[in-house]
C-alpha positions in Angstrom: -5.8 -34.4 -37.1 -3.4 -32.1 -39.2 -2.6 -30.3 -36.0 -2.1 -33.4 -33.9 0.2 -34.8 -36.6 2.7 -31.0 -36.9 2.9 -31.5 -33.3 4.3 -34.6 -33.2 6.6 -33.7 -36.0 7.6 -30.6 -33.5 8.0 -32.7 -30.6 9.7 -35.3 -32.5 12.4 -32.8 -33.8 12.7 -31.1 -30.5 13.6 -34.4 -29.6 16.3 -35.0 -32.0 17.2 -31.7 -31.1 17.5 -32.9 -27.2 19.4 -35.8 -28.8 22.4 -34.0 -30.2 22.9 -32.2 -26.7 22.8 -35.2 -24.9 25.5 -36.7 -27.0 27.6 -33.5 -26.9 27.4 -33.2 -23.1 28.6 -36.8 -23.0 31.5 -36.2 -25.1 32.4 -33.3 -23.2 32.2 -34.7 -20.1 34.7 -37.5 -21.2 37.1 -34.9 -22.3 36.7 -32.6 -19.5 37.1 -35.5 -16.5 39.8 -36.9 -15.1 38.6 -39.0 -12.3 37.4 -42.3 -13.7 35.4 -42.8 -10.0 33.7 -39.3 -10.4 32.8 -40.2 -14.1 31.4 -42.9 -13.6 29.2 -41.7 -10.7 27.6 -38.8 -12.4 27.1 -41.0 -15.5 25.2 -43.6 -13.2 23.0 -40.6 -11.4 22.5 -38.8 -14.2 23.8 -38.8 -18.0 22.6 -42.2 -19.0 19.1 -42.2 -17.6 19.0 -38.7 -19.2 20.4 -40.0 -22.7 18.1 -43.1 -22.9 15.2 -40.9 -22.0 15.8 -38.6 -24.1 16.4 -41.4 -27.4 12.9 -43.0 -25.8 11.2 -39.8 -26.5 12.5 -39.5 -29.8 11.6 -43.0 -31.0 8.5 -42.9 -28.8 7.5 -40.1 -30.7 8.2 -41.8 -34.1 6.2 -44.9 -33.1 2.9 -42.1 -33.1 4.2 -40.7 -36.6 4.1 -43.9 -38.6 1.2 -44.7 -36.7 -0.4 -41.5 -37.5 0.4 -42.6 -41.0 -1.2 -45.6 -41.2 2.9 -47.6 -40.9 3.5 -46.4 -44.0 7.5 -47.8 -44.4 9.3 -44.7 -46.3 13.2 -44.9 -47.2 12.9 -42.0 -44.0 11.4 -44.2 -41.6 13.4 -47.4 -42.6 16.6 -44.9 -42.0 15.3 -44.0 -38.6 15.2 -47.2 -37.5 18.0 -47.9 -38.4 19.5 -45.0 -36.7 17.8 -45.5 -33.8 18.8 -49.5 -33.4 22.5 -48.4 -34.2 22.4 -45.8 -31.3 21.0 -48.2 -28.7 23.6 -51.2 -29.7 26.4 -48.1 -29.5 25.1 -46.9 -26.3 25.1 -50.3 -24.7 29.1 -51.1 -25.8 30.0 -47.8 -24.8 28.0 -48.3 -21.1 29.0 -52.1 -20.9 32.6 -51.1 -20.9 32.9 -48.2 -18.6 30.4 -50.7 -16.1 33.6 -52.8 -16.2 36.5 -50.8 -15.8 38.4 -51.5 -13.0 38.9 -47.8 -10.9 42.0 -49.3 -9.1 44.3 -49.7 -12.7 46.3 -46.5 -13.2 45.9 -46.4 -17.2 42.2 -47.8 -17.7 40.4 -44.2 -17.7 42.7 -42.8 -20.7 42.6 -46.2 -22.6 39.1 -46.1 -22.5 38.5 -42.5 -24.0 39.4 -43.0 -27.5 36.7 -46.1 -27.6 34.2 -44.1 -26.1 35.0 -40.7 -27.7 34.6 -42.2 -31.3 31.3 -44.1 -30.2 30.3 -40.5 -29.5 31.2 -38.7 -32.2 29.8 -41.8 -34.6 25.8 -41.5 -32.9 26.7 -37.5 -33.1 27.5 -37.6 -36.8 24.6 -40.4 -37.4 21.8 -38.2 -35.2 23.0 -35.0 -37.0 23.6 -36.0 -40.7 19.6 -38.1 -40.2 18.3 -35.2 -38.5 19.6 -32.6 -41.3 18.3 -35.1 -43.9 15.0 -35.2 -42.6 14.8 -30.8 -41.7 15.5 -30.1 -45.3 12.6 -33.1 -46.6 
């Protein structure tokens, strides 16, 4: 059982792990692009599917932990949550507005960078400062 347990704890970090690259490559693709249609193409395809994916398995993973300890509700866990509801609600705004920006208005792409770019680096700073918090426990 010990085993079992230390591998979910691995698979669960890896995960947070997975989490901060997602986020980065998101905020890096905003910088880097220009096109507002290309943008939001490849983040259609592939970046958001990735990114919930990739927040499912961490959470997924979490679910098993506080199973695997019998729900025990630690100031940890409770900030996990937390996290994790934060990041969804973020993720949705920051998805909901770029579903709705209108490709044919000149100035919509850079207005919408800032908004999104601080969205980012708020679930980067949350994932990383919980994630630090929780490596050095």
């Amino acid at each position: 059982m010990n085993e079992m347990y230390s591998m979910g704890l691995s698979l669960h970090s890896v995960g947070t792990v997975a989490v901060l690259v997602a986020i980065f490559v998101n905020l890096f693709l905003l910088i880097s692009y220009q096109d507002l249609k290309k943008y939001k193409r490849l983040n259609s395809i592939v970046v958001w599917p990735l990114t919930f994916t990739l927040l499912a398995t961490v959470i997924f993973t979490g679910i098993i932990m506080m199973a695997a300890k019998h729900l025990d509700f630690t100031l940890a866990n409770i900030a996990m949550i937390i996290v994790s509801v934060i990041l969804i609600v973020l993720e949705a705004k920051r998805i909901k507005s770029l579903k709705y920006l209108s490709e044919t208005k000149e100035h919509a792409f850079p207005a919408y960078k800032p908004i999104a770019r601080t969205i980012l680096q708020i679930e980067f700073i949350l994932v990383l400062l919980l994630g630090i918090w929780m490596w050095l426990l």
